[in-house]
N, C-alpha and C positions, 0 to 999 in steps of 0.2 A: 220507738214502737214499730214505725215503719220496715225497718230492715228485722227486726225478731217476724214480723208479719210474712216477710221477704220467704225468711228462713223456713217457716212454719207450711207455706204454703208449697203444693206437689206440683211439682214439673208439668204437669199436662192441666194444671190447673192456671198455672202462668202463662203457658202458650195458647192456651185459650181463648186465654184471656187479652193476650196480644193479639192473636185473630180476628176476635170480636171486635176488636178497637177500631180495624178499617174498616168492620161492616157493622155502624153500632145499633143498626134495627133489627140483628139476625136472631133470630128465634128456629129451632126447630119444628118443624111443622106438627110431630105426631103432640109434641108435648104443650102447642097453643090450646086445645079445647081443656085441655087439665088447667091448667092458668085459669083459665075462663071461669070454669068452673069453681077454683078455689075461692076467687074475687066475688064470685056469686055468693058464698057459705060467709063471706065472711057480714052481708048483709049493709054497706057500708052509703055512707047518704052525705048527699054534698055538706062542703064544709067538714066532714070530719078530720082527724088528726092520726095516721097511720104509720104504722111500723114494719114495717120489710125487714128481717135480719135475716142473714145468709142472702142477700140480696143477687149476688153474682154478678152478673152485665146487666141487672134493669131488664130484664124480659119479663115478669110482672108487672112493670112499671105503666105498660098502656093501659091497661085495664086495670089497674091502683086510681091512677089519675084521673081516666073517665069517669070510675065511681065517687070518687072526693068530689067533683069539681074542682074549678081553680080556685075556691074558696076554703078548700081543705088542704093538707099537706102532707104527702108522703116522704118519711122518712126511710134511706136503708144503710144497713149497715152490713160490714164486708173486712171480712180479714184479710186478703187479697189485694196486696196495692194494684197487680196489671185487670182483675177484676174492678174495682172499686173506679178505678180511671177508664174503663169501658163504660161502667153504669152510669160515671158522669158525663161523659159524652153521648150517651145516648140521650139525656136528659138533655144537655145544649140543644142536640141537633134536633131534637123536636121543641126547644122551645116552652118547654118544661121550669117553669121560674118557681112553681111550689113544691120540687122535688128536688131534697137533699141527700149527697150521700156521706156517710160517716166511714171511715177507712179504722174500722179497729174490731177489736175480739172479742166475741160473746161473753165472755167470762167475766170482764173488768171494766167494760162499758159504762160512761154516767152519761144519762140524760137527762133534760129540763123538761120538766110538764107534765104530762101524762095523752094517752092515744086509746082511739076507738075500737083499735083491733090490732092483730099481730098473725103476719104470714111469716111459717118457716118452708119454704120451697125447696125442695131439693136440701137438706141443711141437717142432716143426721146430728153432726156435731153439736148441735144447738137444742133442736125439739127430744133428740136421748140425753142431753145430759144434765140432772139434778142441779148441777153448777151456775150453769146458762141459765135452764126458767128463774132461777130461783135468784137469779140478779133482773133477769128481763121482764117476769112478771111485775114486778110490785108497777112499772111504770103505767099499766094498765087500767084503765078504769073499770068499773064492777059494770060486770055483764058486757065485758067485750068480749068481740069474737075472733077464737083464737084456730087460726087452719095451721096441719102441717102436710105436704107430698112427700113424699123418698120412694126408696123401693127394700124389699122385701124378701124374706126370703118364701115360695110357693110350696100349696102342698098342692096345686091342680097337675094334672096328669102330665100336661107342656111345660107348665113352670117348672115342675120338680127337675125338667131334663138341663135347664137353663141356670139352675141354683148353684152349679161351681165357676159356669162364668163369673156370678153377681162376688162368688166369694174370693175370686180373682180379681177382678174391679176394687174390690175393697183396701188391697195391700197397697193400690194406685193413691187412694186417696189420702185425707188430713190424719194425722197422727192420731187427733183425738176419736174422730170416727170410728161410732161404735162397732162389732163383727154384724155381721147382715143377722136378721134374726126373723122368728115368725110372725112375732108382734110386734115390732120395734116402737108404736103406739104406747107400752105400757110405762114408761116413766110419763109421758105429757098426761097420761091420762090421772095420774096421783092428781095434778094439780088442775086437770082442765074438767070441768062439770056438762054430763050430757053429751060425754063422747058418740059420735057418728063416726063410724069407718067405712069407706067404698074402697074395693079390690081392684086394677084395673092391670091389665097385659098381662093374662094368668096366671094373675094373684101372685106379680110380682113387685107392681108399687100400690100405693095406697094412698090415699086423701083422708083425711081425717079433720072433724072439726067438733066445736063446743063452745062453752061461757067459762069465763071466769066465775062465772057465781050464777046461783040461782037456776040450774036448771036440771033435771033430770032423765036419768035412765040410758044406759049405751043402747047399740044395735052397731050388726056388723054386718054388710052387704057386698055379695062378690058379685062381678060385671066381668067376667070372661072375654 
């Protein structure tokens, strides 16, 4: 699995990931208060039992962790052996003993138990693809809160000007990764109840959150 993982993963997603390895607390700056912000939606109370997939280097991981307690446990998962080997070390080097990572594919992943919530970060391949919820849900308990970030493609005045970078970015990335779009939300949302969407870098990425069950009504809010 390791080496198809090898294969599957993009060059700049590998050397990233080797990057991150020597500096394994690096976070970019613009993209901490989004984190922040996602671990807030996701509404999460010690002790709980969590799921990271599309995990990357653990840059969610500080604010997973301080929300769990050490009485809860973050799990993430990473198709990225030189990603998945940054997240664990990020994990060592703070000292992190309730935070696991799992080095395999959204697609075909088995896990034990069940979890109180589900962040997909950054992780188009996962939160668009029918494939992925549709193995990653069921692990879920009813009424967990399920967040996903990416980016998007803009209809605001600056973003529009920015939207053939995003679609040049995109030949960069994972095979499975869907074409940039304007709602990229709209597969999670089949399965995720009481969708929220916030807009953010001229309605270029998006934060998006909900319940597995039991709740109602979207809304969709841009932040310029």
């Amino acid at each position: 699995m390791k080496d198809i993982n090898k294969i599957n993963t993009p060059p700049y997603v590998r050397y990233l990931g080797r990057l991150t390895g020597y500096f394994p607390n690096f976070d970019f700056s613009f993209i901490k208060p989004v984190r922040q912000k996602a671990v807030e939606l996701l509404n999460l109370k010690s002790g709980d039992r969590f799921l990271d997939v599309g995990c990357g280097s653990g840059g969610s991981f500080p604010y997973l962790v301080r929300a769990v307690s050490p009485t809860g446990e973050v799990i993430g998962v990473e198709i990225s052996p030189e990603s998945a080997g940054s997240a664990r070390k990020r994990a060592s080097t703070n000292d992190w003993e309730n935070v696991q990572v799992i080095e395999s594919d959204a697609l075909d992943i088995h896990l034990t138990d069940s979890f109180d919530g589900l962040l997909m970060f950054a992780a188009a391949d996962i939160y668009a693809s029918k494939q992925a919820l549709e193995n990653i849900l069921p692990y879920l308990r009813e009424n967990a809160r399920v967040v996903a970030f990416g980016a998007k493609l803009s209809y605001h005045r600056f973003g529009r000007l920015l939207n053939p970078i995003l679609k040049t970015l995109f030949k960069l990335s994972f095979a499975t990764t869907p074409k940039p779009d304007y709602e990229p939300w709209q597969v999670i949302a089949k399965y995720v109840e009481g969708l929220e969407i916030k807009e953010y870098f001229f309605g270029l990425m998006f934060l998006c959150s909900g319940r597995t069950k039991n709740a109602l009504g979207n809304s969709i809010e841009t932040d310029a």
